[in-house]
N, C-alpha and C positions, 0 to 999 in steps of 0.2 A: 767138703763135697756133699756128705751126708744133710746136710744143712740148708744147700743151695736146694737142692733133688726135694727135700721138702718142704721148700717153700715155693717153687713151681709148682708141685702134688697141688697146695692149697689152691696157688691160685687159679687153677683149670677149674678147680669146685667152687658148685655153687655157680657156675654164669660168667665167674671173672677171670681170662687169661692175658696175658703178656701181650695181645695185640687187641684188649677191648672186646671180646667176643665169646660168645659161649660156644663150646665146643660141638655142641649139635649145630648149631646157624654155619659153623666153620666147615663141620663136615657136608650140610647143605648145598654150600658153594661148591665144596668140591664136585658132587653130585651135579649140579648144572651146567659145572665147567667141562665135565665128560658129556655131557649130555651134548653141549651147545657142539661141540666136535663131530660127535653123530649127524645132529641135522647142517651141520655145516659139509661132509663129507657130501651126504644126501645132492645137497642145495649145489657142491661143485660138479657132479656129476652130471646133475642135469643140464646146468649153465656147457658144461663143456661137449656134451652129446647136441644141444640146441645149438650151437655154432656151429656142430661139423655135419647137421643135417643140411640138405639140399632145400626139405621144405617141413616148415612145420604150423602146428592148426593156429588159427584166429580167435584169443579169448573170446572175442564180441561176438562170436559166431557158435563159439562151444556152451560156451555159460551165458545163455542169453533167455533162458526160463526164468519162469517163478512159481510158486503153486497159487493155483482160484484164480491166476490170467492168462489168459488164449491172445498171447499178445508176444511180440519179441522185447525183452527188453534187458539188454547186455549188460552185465557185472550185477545188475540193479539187487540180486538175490545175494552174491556173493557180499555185495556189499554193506547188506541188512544182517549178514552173519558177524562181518568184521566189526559192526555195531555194537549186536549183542556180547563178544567176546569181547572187547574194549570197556563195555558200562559193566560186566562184570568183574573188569580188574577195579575200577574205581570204587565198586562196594567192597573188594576188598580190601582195599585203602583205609577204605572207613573202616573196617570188621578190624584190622589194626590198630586204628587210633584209638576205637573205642576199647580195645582189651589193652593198651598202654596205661587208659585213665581206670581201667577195670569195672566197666560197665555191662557189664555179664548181658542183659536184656539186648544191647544194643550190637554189642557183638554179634548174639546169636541173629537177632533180624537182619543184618549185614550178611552175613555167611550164607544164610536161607535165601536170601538173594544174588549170592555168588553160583551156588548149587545151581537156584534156576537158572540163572543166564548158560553154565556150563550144559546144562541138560536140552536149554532152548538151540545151541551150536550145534550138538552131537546133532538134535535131532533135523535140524537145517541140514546139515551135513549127509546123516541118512536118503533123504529127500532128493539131496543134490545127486549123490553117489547110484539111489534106485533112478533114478529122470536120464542117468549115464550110460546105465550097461541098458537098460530095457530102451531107450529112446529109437533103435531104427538106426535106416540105414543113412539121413541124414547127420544125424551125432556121430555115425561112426566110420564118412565121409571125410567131417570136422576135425576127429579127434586123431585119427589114425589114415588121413590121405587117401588119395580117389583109390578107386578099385582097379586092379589091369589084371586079363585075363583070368578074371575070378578070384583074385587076392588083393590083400590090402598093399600099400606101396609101403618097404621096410622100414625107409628110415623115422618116417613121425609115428608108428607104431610105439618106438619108446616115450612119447607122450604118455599114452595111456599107462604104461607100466609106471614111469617114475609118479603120475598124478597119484594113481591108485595107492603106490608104497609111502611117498612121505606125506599123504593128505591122512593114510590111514593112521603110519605111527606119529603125528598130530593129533588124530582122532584118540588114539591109547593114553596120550598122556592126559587129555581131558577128559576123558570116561577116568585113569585115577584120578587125577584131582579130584573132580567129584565124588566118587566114592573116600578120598581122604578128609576132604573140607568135610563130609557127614559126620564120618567118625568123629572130627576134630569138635564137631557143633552138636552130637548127643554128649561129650562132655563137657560143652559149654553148660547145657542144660542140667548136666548133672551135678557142677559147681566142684568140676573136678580143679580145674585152673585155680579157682579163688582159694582152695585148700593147699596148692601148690604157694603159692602167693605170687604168681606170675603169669602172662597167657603167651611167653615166649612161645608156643607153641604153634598159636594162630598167626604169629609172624613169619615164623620156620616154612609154616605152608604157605603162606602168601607171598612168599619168594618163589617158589614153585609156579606160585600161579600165574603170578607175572612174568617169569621165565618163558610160559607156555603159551602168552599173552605175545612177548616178542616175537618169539617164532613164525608164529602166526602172520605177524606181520611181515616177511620174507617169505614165505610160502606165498601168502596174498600176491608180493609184486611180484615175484617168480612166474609164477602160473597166469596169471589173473590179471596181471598188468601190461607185464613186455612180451 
């Protein structure tokens, strides 16, 4: 028994366990796997308050701005966010490959370009969210159904609540990201990985990233689509 017990010890160290994985990427999983439970809680609540409403708002009519055009034009912003959130998983696709072949430079230009895309969504986002609450009493016709006797009509008022909660904690997990891919890229620079002799750790967070990458994409057709 003694025997068995320390030769599983070994193998969790060092990166190599019993199922091919190192035990931080295993625990990662777990961590997305709860997470994906939260926005999936989120995502049934809304699907199931939106059926048993009477009436609810028109993306092409709520999300139909953009900023520097005086012009209507429906998803068209939303859908330059899903862009930039998209080409920032694919650098860090590469911000991966390259610390697989351990090209520290290539990495770090990869990541620096994940940051920005993450920091160009927050701030699209920002933008989307101020054009929201401040827009008048159009948008808030759109969002939350016509007026009667001086009040909004109840039931699409949970639009705005559920928009607000799961677009914001969306927005929380790529405000961390970004501030984690930093961390993860001032030690790229500081060749903390290559002393390690691995950049396991640039992949750790880019499971992350793409987790928060998916999401996004259900949130998008939730809201934004149907």
């Amino acid at each position: 028994m003694s025997t068995i017990a320390s030769t599983q010890k070994v193998n969790w160290k060092g990166g190599v366990s019993p199922y091919n994985v190192s035990y931080g990427k295993l625990m990662m999983w777990f961590f997305l796997m709860s997470d994906a439970f939260t926005f999936g809680a989120f995502l049934i609540s809304y699907g199931t308050t939106r059926l048993s409403a009477s009436y609810w708002p028109d993306p092409n009519e709520v999300f139909d701005k953009a900023p520097f055009i005086n012009a209507k034009l429906p998803l068209v912003f939303v859908s330059l966010m899903t862009f930039i959130l998209i080409m920032s998983s694919v650098t860090m696709v590469l911000a991966v490959h390259a610390g697989h072949l351990r090209r520290r430079k290539e990495v770090a230009k990869w990541l620096s370009l994940t940051i920005l895309g993450g920091i160009l969504f927050l701030s699209c986002q920002a933008y989307e969210w101020t054009h929201l609450i401040e827009g008048g009493t159009t948008i808030s016709h759109n969002m939350f159904g016509p007026i009667v006797d001086g009040h909004h009509t109840p039931g699409p008022a949970a639009f705005g609540a559920f928009f607000f909660t799961i677009t914001g904690f969306h927005g929380g997990h790529v405000f961390s990201g970004v501030v984690i891919n930093t961390i993860v890229l001032i030690n790229v620079l500081k060749g903390t990985y290559d002393r390690r002799g691995h950049y396991e750790m640039v992949e750790k967070v880019g499971l992350y990233w793409h987790f928060v990458d998916l999401v996004w994409v259900f949130v998008f057709t939730c809201f934004y689509l149907l």
